[in-house]
C-alpha positions in Angstrom: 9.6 -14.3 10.1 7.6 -11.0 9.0 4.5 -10.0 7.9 2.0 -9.8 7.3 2.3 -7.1 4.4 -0.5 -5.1 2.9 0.1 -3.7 -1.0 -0.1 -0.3 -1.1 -1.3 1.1 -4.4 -0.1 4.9 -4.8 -0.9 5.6 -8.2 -1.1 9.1 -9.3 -4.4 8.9 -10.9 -5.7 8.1 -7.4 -4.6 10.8 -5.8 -8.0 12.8 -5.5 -9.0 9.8 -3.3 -10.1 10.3 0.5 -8.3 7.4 1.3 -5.5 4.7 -0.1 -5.8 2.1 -1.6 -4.8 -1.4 -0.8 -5.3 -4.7 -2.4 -7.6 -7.0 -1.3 -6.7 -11.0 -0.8 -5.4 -12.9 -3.5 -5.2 -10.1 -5.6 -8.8 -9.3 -5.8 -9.5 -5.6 -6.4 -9.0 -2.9 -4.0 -9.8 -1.5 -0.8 -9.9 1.4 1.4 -10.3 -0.3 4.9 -7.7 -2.3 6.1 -9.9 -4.7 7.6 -10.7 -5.6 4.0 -7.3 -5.4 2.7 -5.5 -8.6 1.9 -2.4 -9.9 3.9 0.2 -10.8 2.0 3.5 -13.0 3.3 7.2 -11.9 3.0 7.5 -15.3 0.6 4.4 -13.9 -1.7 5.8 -10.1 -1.5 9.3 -11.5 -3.0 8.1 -14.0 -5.7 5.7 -11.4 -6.8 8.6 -9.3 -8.1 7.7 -6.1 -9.7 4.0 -7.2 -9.8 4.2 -5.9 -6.2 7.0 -3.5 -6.3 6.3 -0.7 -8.9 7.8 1.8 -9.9 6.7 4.8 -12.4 8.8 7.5 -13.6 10.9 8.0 -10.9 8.1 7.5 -8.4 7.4 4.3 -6.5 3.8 3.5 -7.1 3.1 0.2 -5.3 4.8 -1.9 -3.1 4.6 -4.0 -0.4 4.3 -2.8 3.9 4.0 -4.2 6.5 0.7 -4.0 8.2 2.3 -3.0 11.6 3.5 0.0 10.2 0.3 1.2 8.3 -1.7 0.4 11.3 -1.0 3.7 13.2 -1.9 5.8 10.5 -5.3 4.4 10.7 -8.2 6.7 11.5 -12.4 6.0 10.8 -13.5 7.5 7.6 -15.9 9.9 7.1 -19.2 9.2 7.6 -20.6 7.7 4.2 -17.8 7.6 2.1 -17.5 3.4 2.6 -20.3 0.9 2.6 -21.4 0.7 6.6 -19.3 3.5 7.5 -16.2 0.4 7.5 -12.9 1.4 9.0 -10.5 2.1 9.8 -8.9 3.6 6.5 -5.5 6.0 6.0 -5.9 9.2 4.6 -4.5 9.9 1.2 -2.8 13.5 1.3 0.6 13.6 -0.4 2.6 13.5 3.3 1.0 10.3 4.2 2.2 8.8 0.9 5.5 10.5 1.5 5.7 8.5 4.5 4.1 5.1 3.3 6.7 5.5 0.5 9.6 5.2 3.2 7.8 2.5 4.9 7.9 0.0 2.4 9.7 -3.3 2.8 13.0 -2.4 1.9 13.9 -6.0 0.6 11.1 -5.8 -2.4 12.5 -2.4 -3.0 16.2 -3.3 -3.5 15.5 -6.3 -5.0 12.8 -5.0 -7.6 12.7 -1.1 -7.9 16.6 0.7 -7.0 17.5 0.8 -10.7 14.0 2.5 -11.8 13.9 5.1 -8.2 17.9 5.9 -9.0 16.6 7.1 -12.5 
């Protein structure tokens, strides 16, 4: 068994954002801490298909990681940039997302996104 996963969201429009963004539970919304970010199971990840695993000229833009390997890249956030200070967060500078982006669970990106990333 795996997981649990996070959902990274990478969109380019969010890339002027201190932090990354990662879904909350169930879907709901987003988050920058990943104490608020939603755990997601390998089964959940897979069914969700290309809800989950995005890609966006060329570029993959969301997809599924496992929290273990997010984890390290965790830091606190600058003070008063999240309600309470709340932490930790990753930072979103275009080498963390290069890295994220060869983090993600390879499964989800064979199965859903190899067509659209070999384009």
């Amino acid at each position: 068994m795996t997981g649990p996963f996070l959902i990274c969201d990478l969109r380019p429009e969010w890339n002027w954002r201190p932090y990354v963004t990662f879904w909350r539970p169930n879907n709901a919304n987003y988050a920058y801490p990943l104490v608020w970010s939603g755990d997601y199971t390998e089964v959940e990840v897979m069914a969700g298909g290309s809800y989950y695993t995005t890609v966006e000229s060329g570029s993959l833009i969301r997809f599924p990681i496992l929290r273990s390997l997010v984890e390290p890249f965790a830091r606190a956030p600058e003070p008063g940039h999240i309600d309470g200070d709340t932490g930790p967060v990753v930072r979103n500078d275009s080498t963390t997302r290069a890295k994220l982006r060869k983090l993600a669970y390879e499964p989800a990106i064979l199965a859903f996104a190899t067509s659209e990333l070999a384009s």
